[in-house]
C-alpha positions in Angstrom: 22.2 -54.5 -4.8 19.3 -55.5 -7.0 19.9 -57.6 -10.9 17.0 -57.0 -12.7 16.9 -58.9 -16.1 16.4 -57.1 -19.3 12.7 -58.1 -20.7 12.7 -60.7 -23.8 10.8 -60.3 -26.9 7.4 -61.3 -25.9 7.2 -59.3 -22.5 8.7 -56.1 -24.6 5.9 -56.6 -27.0 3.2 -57.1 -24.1 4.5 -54.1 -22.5 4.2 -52.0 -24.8 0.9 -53.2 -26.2 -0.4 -52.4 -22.9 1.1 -49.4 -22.2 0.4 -47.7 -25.4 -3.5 -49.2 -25.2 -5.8 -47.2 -27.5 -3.2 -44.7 -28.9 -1.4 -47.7 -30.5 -2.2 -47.6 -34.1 -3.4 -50.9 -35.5 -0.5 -50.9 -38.3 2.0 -50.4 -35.7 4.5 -53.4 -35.6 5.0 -55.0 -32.1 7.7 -57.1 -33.7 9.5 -53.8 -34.9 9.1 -51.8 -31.9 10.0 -54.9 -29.8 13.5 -55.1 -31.5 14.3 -51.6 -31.3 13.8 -51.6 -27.5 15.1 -54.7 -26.9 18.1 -53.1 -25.0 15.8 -51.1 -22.8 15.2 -52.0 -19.4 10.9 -52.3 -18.3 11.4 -48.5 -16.9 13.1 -47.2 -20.0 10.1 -49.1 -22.2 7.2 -47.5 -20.0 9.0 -44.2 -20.8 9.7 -44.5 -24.2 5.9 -45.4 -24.4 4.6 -42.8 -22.7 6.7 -40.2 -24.0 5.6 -41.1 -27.8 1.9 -41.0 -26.6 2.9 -37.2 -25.6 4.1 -37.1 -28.4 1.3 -38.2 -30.3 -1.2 -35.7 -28.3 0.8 -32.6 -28.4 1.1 -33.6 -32.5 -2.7 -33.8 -32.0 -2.8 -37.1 -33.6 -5.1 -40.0 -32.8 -2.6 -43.1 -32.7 1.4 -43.5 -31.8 3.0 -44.1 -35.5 6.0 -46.8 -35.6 8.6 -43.4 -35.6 7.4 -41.7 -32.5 7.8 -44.9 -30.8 11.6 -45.3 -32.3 11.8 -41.7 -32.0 10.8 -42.1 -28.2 13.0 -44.9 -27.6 15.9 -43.0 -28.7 16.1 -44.4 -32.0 16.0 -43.4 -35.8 14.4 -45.5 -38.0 13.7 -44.9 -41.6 10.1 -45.1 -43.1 
């Protein structure tokens, strides 16, 4: 059996910086996003991010907003 550790605050904000790349929108808050996935495991991250970039296409906008991403993760925030 494989222990994987969950990722801290600073690889959750690297990973989704670079997983998001050019559809993450420049007002988007890493610190935000980091602590609403910061029960997520890497795998559940990647997801979350590519499923708010679907998202963000089939929405036909340009940049992943700080809700998709929550919304993605499984999470409701509150603008």
């Amino acid at each position: 059996m494989l222990h994987y550790h969950l990722p801290e605050k600073a690889e959750i904000e690297r990973l989704i910086e670079n997983r998001l790349g050019a559809f993450r929108s420049k007002k988007m808050q890493l610190e935000t996003s980091a602590k609403i996935a910061e029960s997520l495991s890497h795998a559940e991250i990647a997801q979350a991010c590519d499923d708010a970039i679907k998202e963000t296409i089939l929405a036909d906008r340009k940049t992943v907003t700080d809700a998709a991403q929550a919304n993605a993760s499984g999470e409701t925030i509150r603008l």
